[in-house]
C-alpha positions as CSV (number, residue, x, y, z in Angstrom):
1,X,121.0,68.4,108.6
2,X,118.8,70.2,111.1
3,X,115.1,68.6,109.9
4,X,112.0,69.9,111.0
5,X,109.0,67.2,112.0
6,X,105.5,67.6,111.2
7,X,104.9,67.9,114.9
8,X,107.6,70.9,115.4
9,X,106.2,72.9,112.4
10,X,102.9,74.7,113.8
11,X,104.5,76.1,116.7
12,X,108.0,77.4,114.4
13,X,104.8,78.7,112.0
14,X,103.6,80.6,115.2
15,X,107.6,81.4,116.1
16,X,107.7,82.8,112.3
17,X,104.7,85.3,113.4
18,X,106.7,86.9,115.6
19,X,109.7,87.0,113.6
20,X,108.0,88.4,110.5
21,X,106.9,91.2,113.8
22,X,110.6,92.2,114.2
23,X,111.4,92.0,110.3
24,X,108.6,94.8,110.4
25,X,109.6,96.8,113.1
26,X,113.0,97.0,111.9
27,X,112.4,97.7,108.1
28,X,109.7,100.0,109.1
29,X,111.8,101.6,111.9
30,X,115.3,101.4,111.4
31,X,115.5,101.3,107.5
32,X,112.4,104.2,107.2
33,X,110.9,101.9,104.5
34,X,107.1,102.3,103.7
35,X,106.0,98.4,103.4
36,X,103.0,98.3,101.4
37,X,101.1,96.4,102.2
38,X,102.4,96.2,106.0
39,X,101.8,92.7,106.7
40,X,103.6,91.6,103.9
41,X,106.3,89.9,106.0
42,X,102.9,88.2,108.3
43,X,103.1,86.0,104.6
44,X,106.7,85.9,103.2
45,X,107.9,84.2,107.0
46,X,105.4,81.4,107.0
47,X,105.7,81.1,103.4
48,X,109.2,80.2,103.2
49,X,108.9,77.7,106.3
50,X,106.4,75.8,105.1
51,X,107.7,75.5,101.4
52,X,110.7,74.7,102.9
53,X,109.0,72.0,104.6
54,X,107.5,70.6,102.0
55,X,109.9,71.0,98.9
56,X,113.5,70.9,100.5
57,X,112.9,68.9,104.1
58,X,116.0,68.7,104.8
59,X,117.1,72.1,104.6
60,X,114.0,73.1,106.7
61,X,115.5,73.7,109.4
62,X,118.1,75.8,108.0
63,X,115.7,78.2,106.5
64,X,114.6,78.4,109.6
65,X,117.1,79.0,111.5
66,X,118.1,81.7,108.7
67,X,114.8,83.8,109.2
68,X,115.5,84.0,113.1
69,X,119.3,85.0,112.6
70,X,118.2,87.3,109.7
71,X,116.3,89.6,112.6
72,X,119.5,90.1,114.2
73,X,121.3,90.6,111.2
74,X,119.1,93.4,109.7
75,X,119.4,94.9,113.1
76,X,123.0,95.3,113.6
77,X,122.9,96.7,110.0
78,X,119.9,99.1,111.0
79,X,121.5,100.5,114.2
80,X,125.4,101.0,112.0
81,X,123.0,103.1,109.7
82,X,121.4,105.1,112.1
83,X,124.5,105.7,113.8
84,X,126.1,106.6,110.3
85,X,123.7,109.1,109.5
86,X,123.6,110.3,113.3
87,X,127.4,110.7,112.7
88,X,127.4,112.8,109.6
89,X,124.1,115.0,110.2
90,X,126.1,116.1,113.8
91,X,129.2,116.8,111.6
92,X,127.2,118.9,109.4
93,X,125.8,120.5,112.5
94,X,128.9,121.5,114.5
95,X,130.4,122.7,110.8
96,X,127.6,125.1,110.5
97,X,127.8,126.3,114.0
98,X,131.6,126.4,113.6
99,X,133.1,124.3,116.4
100,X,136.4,123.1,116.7
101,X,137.0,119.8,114.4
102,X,138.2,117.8,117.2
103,X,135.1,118.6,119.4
104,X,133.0,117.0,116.0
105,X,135.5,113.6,115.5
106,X,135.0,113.2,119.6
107,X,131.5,113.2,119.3
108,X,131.8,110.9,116.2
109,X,134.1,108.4,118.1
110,X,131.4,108.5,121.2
111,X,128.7,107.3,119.2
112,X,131.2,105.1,116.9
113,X,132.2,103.4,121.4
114,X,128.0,103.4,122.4
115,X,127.5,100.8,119.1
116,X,130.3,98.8,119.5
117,X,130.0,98.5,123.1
118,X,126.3,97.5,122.6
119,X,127.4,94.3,120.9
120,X,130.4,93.2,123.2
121,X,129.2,94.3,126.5
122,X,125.5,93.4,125.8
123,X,123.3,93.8,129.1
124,X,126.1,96.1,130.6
125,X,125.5,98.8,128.2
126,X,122.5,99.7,129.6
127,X,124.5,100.3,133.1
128,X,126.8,101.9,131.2
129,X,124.7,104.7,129.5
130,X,122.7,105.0,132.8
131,X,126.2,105.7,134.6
132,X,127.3,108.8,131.8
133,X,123.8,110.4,132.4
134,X,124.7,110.8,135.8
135,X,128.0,111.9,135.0
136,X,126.6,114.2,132.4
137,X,124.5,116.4,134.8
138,X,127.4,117.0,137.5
139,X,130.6,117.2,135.0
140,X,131.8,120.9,134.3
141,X,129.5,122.5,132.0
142,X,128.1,126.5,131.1
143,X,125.1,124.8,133.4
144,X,126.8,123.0,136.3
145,X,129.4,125.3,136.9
146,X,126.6,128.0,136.8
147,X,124.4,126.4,139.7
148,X,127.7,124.9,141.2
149,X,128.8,128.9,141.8
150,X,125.6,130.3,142.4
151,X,125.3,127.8,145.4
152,X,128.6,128.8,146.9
153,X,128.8,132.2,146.0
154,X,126.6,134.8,148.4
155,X,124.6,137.5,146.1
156,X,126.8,141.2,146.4
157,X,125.3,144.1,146.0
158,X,126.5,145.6,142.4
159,X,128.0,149.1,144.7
160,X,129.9,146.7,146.6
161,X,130.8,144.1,144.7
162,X,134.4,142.9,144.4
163,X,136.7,142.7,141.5
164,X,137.0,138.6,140.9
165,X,133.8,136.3,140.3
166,X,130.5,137.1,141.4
167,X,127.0,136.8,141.5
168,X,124.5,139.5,141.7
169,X,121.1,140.0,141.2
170,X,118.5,143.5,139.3
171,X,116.7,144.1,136.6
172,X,118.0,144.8,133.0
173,X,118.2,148.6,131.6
174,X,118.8,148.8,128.0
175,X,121.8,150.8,126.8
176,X,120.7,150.3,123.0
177,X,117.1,148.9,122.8
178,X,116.8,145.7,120.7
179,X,113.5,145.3,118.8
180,X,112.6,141.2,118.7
181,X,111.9,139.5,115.1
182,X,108.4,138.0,116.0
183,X,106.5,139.7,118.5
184,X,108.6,143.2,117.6
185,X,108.5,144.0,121.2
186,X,111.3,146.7,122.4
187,X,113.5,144.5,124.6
188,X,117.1,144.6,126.3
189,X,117.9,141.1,124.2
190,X,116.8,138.8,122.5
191,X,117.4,134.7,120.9
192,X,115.6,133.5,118.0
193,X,115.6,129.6,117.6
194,X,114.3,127.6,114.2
195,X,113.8,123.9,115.2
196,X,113.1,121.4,112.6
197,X,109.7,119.0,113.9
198,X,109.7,115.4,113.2
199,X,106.9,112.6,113.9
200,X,107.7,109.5,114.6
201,X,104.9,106.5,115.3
202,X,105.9,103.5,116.8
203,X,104.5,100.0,116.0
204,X,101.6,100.8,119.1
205,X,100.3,104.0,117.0
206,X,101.3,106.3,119.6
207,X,103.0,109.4,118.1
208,X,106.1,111.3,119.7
209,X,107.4,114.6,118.4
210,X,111.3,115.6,118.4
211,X,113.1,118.7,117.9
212,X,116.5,119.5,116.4
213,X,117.5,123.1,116.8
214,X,118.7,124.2,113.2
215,X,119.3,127.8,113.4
216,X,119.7,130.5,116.1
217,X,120.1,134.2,116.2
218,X,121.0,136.6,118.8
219,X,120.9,139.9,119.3
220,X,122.2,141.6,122.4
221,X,123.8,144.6,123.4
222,X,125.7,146.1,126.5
223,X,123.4,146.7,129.4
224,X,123.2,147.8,132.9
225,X,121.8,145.8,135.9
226,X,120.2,147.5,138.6
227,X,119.6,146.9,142.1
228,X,118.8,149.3,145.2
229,X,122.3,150.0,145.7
230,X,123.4,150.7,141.9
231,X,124.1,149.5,138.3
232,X,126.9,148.1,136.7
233,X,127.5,147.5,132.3
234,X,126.9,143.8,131.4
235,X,129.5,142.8,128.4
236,X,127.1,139.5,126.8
237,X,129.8,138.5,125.0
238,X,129.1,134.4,125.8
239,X,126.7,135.0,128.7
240,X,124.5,131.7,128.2
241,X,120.4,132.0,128.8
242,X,119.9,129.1,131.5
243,X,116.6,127.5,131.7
244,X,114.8,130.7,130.1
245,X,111.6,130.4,129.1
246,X,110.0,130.9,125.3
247,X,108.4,134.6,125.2
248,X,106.7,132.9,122.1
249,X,106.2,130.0,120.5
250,X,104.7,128.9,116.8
251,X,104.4,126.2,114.6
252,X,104.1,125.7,110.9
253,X,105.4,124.0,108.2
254,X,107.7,121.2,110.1
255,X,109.5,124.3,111.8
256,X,109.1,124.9,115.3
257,X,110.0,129.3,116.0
258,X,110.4,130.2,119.2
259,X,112.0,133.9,120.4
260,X,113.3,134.4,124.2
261,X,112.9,137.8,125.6
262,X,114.9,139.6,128.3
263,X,113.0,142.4,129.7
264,X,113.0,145.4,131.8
265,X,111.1,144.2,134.0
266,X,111.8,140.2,135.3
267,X,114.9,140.1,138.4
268,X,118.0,137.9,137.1
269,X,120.9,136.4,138.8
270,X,123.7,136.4,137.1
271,X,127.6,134.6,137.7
272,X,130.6,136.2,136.1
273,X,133.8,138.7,136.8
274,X,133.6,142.2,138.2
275,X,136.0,143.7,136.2
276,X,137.8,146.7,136.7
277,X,138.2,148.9,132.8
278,X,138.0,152.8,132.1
279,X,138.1,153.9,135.4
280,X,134.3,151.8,136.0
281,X,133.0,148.5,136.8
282,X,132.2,146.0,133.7
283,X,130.6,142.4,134.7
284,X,131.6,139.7,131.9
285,X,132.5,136.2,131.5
286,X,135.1,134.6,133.7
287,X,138.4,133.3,131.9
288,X,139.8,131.5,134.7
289,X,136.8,129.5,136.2
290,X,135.1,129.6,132.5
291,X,131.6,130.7,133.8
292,X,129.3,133.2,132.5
293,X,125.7,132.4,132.6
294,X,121.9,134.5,133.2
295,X,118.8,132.8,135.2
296,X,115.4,134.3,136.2
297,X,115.5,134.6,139.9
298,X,112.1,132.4,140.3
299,X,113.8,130.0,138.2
300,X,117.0,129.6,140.5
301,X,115.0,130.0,143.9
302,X,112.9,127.1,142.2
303,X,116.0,124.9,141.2
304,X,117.4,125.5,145.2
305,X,114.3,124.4,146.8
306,X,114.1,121.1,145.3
307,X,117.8,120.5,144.9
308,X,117.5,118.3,148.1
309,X,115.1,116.1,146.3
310,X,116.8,115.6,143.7
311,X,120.2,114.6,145.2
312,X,118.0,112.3,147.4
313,X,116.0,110.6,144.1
314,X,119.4,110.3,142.1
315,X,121.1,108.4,145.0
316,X,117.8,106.2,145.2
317,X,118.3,105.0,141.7
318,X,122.1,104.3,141.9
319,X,121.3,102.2,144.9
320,X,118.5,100.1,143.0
321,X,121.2,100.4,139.8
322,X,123.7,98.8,141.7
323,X,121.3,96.3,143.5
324,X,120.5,95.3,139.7
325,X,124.0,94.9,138.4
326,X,124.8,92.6,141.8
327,X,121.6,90.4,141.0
328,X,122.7,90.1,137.3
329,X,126.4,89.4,138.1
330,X,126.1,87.4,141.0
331,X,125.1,83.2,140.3
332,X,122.3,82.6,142.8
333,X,120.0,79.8,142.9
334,X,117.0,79.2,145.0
335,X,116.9,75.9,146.9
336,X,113.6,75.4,149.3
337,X,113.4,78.7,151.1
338,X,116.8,79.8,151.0
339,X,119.0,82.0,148.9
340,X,122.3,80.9,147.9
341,X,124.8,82.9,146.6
342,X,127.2,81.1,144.8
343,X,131.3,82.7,144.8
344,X,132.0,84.4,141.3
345,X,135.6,85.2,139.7
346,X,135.2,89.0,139.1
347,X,137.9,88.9,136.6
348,X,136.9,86.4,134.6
349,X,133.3,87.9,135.3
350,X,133.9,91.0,133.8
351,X,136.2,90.4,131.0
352,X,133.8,87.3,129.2
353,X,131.0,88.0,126.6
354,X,128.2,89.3,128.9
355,X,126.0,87.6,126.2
356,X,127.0,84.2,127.6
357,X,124.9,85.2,130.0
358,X,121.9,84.0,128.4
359,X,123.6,81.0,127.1
């Protein structure tokens, strides 16, 4: 039996201090348990150690030993409950909003991949996750294939534009004038968002806020959009807001209200099909390239100029990602002044527990 010595037990005391840390991190964290009092744990660790020490010696080290694994333990546990509850609060989501059932079970099995992947790939995860939020921002989307368009396509006037996809650029007229529900102003349309606030505080006392969108309401009729050569009637049927900005904003009662205003007034770029119905011109969303989607000018002009920069910063961090993953993977060892890099069996590299690696 594993038996701990009087001169191994003040430093395990000061190793249990930092356990009984985690134990409260992750009970207070994880498990959303109020400990009172909060240092309760800063006296059960060292307790158990040293009565273990003193009325069952030889199974001191076991109790030990038990206390350190038990931080890993009511982890695991933790992060499977998070993820359950993640898992069934997003299902409760998409069923409200009524998407497709196999759009919810995909999202479920994502999350189900990201926790098991966390315990068999270990370090790599991280790489991982970096590498989809990449993906994320350039895979086809309302979004991307918004910007992707806009970039390619040149801005027609709406008298000469061409039946097929196409971007042009006015002002709104109202057909049918919508009145919004919180400011009642007399606007072309409108969105109405209810997010639910929650505060969290982290074991520093620094507070961060989140929000989780639980209802939305639009109103929006046909309209026209006018420029100096003409107008043309906008069908909104799925013509997504990009990056529009709150016309107001309030907060009470652990709800967040915000409304988003299209005016008369503000110039807005828009990517859809000219299509040709009742002897006129209709502008709606696209069935073949699936893109339908309404910017402020500023806002696009503003996303083009520092496009450039961005590509730039994004290729900067794969470099230093990939520099990262090489020192990692690679066995080096320093002897004197040099460098050497030992050879490495990718295969058997890639395919052993990456948590050997700290083994």
């Amino acid at each position: 039996m594993f038996e701990i010595t009087l001169q191994m037990l003040p430093i395990l005391i000061l190793f249990s201090f930092a356990i009984a840390l985690f134990h409260t991190v992750i009970i207070t964290g994880l498990f959303e348990l109020n400990l009172k009092p909060t240092w309760i744990f800063f006296v059960i660790d060292p307790l158990l150690l040293i009565l273990a020490f003193f009325l069952l010696p030889q199974y001191s080290g076991i109790v030990f030993i038990a206390l350190f694994l038990s931080v890993f333990l009511l982890g695991i546990i933790g992060f499977v409950k998070e993820g359950f509850e993640s898992v069934v609060e997003k299902f409760r989501e998409s069923r409200a909003q009524k998407k497709p059932v196999w759009k919810i079970l995909l999202g479920g099995f994502m999350i189900l991949f990201f926790y098991l992947g966390f315990f068999y790939f270990g370090i790599y995860t991280f790489f991982i996750i970096f590498f989809l939020i990449i993906m994320s921002s350039v895979l086809p989307s309302n979004k991307n294939r918004y910007f992707f368009y806009q970039r390619n396509l040149p801005t027609s006037k709406i008298k000469s534009a061409a039946v097929g996809l196409a971007e042009i650029c006015g002002k709104a007229k109202a057909l049918e004038y919508v009145i919004s529900p919180v400011s009642s102003a007399k606007c072309v349309g409108c969105i109405y968002t209810v997010d639910e606030i929650t505060h969290s505080t982290d074991k520093d006392g620094e507070t961060s806020t989140s929000y989780r969108e639980i209802s939305r309401k639009i109103d929006f009729n046909k309209f026209l959009l006018n420029d100096d050569s003409g107008s043309i009637e906008v069908h909104p049927e799925k013509l997504e807001w990009i990056n529009f900005p709150a016309a107001t904003e309030s907060e009470r009662s652990s709800r967040r209200y915000r409304e988003f205003i299209l005016d008369e007034k503000t110039e807005v770029l828009l990517v859809g099909q000219v299509f040709y119905e009742g002897a006129k011109n209709i502008f709606r969303y696209d069935e073949n390239t699936k893109v339908f989607g309404m910017a402020l000018l500023e806002v696009v002009n503003f996303a083009n100029k520092w496009r450039p920069l961005k590509l730039r910063a994004v290729a900067t961090v794969l470099c230093v990602a990939l520099f990262t993953a090489f020192i990692l993977i690679i066995p080096m060892k320093v002897q004197g002044t040099k460098l050497i890099i030992k050879s490495v069996n990718f295969q058997e590299q890639f395919f052993k527990n990456p948590f050997d690696f700290f083994n």
